[in-house]
C-alpha positions as CSV (number, residue, x, y, z in Angstrom):
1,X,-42.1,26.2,166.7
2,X,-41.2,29.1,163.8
3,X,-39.3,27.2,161.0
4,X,-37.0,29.1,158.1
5,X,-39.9,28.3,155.8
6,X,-42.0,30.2,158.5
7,X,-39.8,33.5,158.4
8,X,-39.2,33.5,154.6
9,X,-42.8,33.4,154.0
10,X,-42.9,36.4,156.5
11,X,-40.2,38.2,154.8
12,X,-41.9,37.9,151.3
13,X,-44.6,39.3,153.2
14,X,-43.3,42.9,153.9
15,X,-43.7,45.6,152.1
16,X,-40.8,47.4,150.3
17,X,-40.7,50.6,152.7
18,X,-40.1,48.0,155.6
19,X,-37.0,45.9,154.5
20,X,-34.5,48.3,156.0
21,X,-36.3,48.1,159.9
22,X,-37.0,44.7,159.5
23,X,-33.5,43.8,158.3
24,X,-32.2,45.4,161.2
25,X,-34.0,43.8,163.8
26,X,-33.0,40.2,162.3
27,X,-29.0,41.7,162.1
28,X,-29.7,41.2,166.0
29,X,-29.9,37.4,166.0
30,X,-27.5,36.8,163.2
31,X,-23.9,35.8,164.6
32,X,-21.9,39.4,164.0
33,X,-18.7,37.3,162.4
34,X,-19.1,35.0,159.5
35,X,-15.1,34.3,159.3
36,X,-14.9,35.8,155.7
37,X,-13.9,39.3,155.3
38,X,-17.0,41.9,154.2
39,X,-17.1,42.6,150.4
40,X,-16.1,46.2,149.4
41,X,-18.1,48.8,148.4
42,X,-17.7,48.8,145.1
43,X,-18.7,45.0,144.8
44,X,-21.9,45.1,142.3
45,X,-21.3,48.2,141.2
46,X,-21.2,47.0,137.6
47,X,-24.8,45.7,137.8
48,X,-25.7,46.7,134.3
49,X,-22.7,45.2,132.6
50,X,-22.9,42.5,130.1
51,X,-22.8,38.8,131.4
52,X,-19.5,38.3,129.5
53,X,-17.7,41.4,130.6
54,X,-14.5,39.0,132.5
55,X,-14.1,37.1,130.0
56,X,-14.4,40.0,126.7
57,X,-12.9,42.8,128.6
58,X,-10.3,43.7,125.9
59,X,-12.6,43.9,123.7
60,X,-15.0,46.5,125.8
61,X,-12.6,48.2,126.6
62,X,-11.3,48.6,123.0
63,X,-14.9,49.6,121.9
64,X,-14.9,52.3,124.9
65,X,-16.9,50.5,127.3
66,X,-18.5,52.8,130.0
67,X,-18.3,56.4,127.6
């Protein structure tokens, strides 16, 4: 019997140039609704921001964060 240790080990496996095909085929055999609503695109989008950015936006902002 395959485990979830069995797969990850698989999935740590592929190479780079693969995820996207082998990503797909799992999609198949995930459930298609998780009950949450799908994030927007633009979630992650500030990848490179500093940690603190919620909590010191004034303050970027002031400085001219993003120019």
């Amino acid at each position: 019997m395959t485990t979830r240790d069995d797969l990850y080990r698989l999935v740590d496996q592929l190479r780079p140039e693969s995820l996207d095909e082998a990503a797909a085929v799992l999609r198949q055999y995930a459930p298609g609704d998780s009950g949450e609503p799908p994030y927007p695109a633009s979630v992650g989008v500030l990848t490179d921001a500093p940690a603190d950015l919620s909590t010191h936006v004034d303050d970027y902002l002031a400085e001219g964060f993003g120019r």
